[in-house]
N, C-alpha and C positions, 0 to 999 in steps of 0.2 A: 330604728337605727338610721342616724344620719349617712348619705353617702354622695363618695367624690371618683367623677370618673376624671383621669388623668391623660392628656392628650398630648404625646411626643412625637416629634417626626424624624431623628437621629440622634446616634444618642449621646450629642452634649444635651440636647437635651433632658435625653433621661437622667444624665445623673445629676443636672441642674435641679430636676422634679424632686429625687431621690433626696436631698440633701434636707429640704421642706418636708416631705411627708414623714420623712425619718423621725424628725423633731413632733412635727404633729402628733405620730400612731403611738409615740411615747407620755403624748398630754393629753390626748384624747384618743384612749385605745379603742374605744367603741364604735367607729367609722368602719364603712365598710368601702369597699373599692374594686375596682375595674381600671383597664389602662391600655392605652396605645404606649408600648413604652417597652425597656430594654434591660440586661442583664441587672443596671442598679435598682430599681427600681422590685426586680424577680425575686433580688436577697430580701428584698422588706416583705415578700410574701405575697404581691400584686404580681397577678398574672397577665400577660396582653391580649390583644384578640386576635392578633395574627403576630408575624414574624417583622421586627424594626426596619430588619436589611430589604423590607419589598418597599418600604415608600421612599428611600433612602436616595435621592438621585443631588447631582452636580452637574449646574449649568444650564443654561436654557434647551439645547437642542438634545439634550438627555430627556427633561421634561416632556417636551413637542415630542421626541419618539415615544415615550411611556404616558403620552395622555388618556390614552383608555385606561390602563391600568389604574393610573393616578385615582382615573373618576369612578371607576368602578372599588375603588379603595376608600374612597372620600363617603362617594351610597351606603358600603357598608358598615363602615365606621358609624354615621349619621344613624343610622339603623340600631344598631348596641347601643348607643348612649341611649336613644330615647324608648329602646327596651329596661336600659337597666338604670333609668330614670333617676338620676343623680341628684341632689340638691343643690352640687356645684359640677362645674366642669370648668376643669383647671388644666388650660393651655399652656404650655411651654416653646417658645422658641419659635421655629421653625411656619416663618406665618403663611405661608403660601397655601400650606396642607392644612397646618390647626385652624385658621382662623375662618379660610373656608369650609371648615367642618362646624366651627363653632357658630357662624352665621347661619348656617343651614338648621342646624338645632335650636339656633331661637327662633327663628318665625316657625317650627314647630311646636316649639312648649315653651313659653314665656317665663315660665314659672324657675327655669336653671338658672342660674344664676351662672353667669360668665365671666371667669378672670384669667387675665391672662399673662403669662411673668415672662417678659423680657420683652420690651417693645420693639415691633417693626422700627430698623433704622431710616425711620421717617427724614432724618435728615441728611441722609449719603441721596435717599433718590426714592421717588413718588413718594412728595407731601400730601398729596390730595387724598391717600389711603385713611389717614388723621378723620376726615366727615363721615369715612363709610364704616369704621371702625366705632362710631358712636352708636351706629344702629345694631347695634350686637354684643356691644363689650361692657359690662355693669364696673369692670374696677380694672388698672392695666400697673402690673409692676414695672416699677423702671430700675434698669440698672445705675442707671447716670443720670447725676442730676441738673445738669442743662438739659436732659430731654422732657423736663417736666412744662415748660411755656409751651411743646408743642400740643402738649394735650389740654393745657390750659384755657389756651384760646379758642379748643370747640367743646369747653367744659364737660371732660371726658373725668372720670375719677381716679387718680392716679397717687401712687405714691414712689418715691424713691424708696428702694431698700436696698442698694448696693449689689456692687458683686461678691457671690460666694467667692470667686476664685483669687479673690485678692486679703480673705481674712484667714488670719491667722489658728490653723488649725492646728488641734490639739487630740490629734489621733492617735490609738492606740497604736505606739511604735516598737511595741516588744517584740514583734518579729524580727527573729535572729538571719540579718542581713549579711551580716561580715563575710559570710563566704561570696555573697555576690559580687559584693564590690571587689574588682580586683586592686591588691597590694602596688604599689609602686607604678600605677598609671593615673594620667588624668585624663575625667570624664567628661565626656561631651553626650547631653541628652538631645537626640534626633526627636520630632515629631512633626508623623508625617501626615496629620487629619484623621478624624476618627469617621469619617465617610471612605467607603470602598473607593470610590471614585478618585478622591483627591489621593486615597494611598496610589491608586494605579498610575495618576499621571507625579508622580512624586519617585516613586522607590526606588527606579533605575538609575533616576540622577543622584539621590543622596546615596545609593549605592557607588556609584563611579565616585563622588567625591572621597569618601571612605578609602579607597582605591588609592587616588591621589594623595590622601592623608598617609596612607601607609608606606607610601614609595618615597616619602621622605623623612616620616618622626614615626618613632616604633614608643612612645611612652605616653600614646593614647590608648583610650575605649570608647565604646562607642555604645548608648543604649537605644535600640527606638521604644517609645513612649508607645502603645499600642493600645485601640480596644480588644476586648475580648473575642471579638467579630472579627477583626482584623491579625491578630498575632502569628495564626499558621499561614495564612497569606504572604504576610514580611519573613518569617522563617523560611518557607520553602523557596523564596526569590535567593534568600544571601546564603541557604546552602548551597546553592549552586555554585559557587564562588569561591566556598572554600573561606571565607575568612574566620580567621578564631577570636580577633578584637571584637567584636560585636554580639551583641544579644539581644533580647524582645521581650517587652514586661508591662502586664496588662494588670499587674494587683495595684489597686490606689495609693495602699501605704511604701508600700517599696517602689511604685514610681515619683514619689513625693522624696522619698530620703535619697533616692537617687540623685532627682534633680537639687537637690540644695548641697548633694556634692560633687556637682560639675563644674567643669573651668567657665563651660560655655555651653548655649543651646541654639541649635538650629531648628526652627520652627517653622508651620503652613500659616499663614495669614488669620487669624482668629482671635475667638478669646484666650486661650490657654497662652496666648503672650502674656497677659496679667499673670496668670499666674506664675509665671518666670520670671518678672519683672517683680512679683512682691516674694521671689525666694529669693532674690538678689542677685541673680545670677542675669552676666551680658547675652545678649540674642542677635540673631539676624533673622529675618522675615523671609521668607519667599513662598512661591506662588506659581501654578501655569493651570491657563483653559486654552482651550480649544480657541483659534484666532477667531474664530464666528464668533463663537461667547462671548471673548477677549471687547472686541468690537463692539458689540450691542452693549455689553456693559460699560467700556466710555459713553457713549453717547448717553446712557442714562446717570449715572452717577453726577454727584455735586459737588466730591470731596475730591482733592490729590494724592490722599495715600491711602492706602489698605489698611494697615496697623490703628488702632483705635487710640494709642498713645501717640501718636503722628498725628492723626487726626485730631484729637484734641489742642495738640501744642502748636497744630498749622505747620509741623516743619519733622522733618526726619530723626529723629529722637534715636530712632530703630534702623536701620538700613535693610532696604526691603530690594529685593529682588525677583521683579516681577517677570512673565514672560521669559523673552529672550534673554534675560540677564540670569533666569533662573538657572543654571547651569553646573554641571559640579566644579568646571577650570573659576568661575567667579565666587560661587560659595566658599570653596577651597583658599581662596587670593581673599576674602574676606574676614573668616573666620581667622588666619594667620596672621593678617592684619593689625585685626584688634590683639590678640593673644600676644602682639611682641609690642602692645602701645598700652601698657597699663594707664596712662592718661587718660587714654581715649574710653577703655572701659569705664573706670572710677565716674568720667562726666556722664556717660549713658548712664547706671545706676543709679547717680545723685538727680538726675531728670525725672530718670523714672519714679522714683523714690516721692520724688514732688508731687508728681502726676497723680500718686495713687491716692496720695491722702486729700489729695480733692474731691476723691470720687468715693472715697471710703465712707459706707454706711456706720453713724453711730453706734449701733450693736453690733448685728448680723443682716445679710440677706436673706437666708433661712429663716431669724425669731421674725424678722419682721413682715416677710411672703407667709408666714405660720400665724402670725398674728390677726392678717386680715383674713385669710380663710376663717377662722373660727369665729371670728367678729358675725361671717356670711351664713355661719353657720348657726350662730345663736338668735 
């Protein structure tokens, strides 16, 4: 029996993982599996080897305090794989953790095969990772395909397969949502990071903005987007408060039908912008670290914005509110903004709209990350 150990380090990750082996275990049920990896991942029947929320950190000086932990999580990891001696190890995301895991496992068993789906964004900040990634990486998925010249030019094997979060999903939506969505309000979907970290430094403010929303228009709602990790976290913050507009929803399909019936979404700095950018629905960005963080991360960065649709168009597509701007009196002054300048929304969508089908994979990112596994595997 062929097998694939699957290596995440939070869990966009996992359900990036999830969305691929889903499609695979349905075309080749015969694999067997192991996983560093999270709740989506657990429904397909793959177990982890520890808990997602231990390697789970934000920011450099979270890292620097947790580098024992880290390393002592990295040894053991390295340890499982080359116990449960995989034919493939299949990295997701998060390359600080996977890839230093995945390097350590091949100069012990040459024979893995290593692929890894979502490339280090080699080109926000350290190019030079590109040389040392050849020494360990046999095939690398790309979401985007101008990232493909980077790996071209140190003849690394790569292929584009788009992002999942920008195709057009055809999930089972018979879940009887109607009573959720409440009658006669308009929805604004909050998401606040599916890392503990990014919720903590996030919920107080999208809390007071909500606050602010409610002292003046009484004909919203409000959802946050949550993981499963995360949802009693954000519940027991806004019980505190008393608000009845708001509520927390961590199922995939009713956070999908939620979001495609929002006026508007306030979101953390990530990928999951695409996927609100290809439900059609207007956004604003924001963001806060820690000023250390804040700081070491200008100096190494190469790009001017955060948003990956910014970055791609070199120009603010999204209005991003970073730092000091992050705030609920400016998110509040932003969001009301755009909601009373239907101009202004209709040209962000029609951007975005542009944006996407640039980056849009032929098929799927799933068939085609599922495709090359099996290729590795035959």
């Amino acid at each position: 029996m062929k097998k694939i150990f699957i290596l995440t380090g939070e869990p966009s990750g996992d359900k990036l993982a999830s969305t691929v082996i889903s499609k695979l275990k349905s075309q080749n049920p015969d694999i067997e599996y192991s996983s560093v990896g999270g709740n989506h991942l657990k429904k397909l029947g793959i177990e982890s080897i520890f808990n997602l929320n231990e390697i789970t950190y934000l920011g450099f000086t979270s890292i620097l305090l947790n580098i024992f932990k880290i390393r002592n999580k990295i040894n053991h990891t390295v340890n499982e794989i080359i116990k449960f001696n995989p034919d493939i190890l299949f990295s997701v995301d998060s390359p600080d953790f996977t890839m230093r895991v995945a390097e350590r496992v091949k100069k012990i068993n040459t024979n893995i095969k290593t692929i890894h789906y979502v490339a280090p964004q080699v080109w926000i900040w350290r190019k030079n990772r590109v040389k040392k990634i050849k020494k360990f990486i046999d095939h690398i998925l790309l979401l985007f395909d101008f990232e493909k010249k980077y790996f071209d030019e140190e003849n690394i094997n790569n292929t584009f397969v788009g992002h999942p979060l920008i195709e057009n999903n055809n999930e089972d939506n018979k879940k009887i949502i109607e009573n959720i969505i409440p009658k006669n309000k308009k929805i604004i979907s909050i998401f606040p990071g599916s890392r503990k970290s990014e919720t903590d430094a996030l919920l107080n403010i999208l809390i007071d903005f909500i606050k602010l929303m409610n002292n003046k228009h009484n004909d919203f709602y409000f959802y946050f987007h949550a993981t499963h990790e995360n949802k009693s976290l954000i519940l027991s913050e806004i019980n505190k408060f008393n608000i009845e507009n708001v509520d927390v929803v961590s199922d995939e399909v009713i956070k999908s039908k939620i979001l495609s019936n929002s006026v508007f979404a306030v979101s953390k700095s990530g990928t999951v912008s695409l996927q609100i950018s290809s439900s059609n629905i207007p956004s604003i960005i924001i963001y806060k670290l820690s000023f250390i963080n804040f700081m070491i991360f200008k100096m190494l960065v190469n790009v001017k914005f955060a948003n990956i649709i910014n970055i791609i168009n070199n120009r603010e597509v999204i209005p991003e509110l970073l730092q000091n701007e992050c705030n609920a009196h400016e998110i509040y002054r932003s969001v009301i903004y755009f909601l009373k300048n239907p101009d202004l929304i209709k040209k962000q969508l029609l951007d975005c709209s542009k944006t996407l089908e640039g980056i849009r994979s032929k098929t799927s990112s799933s068939e085609e990350a599922c495709l090359i596994l099996r290729n590795y595997l035959s």
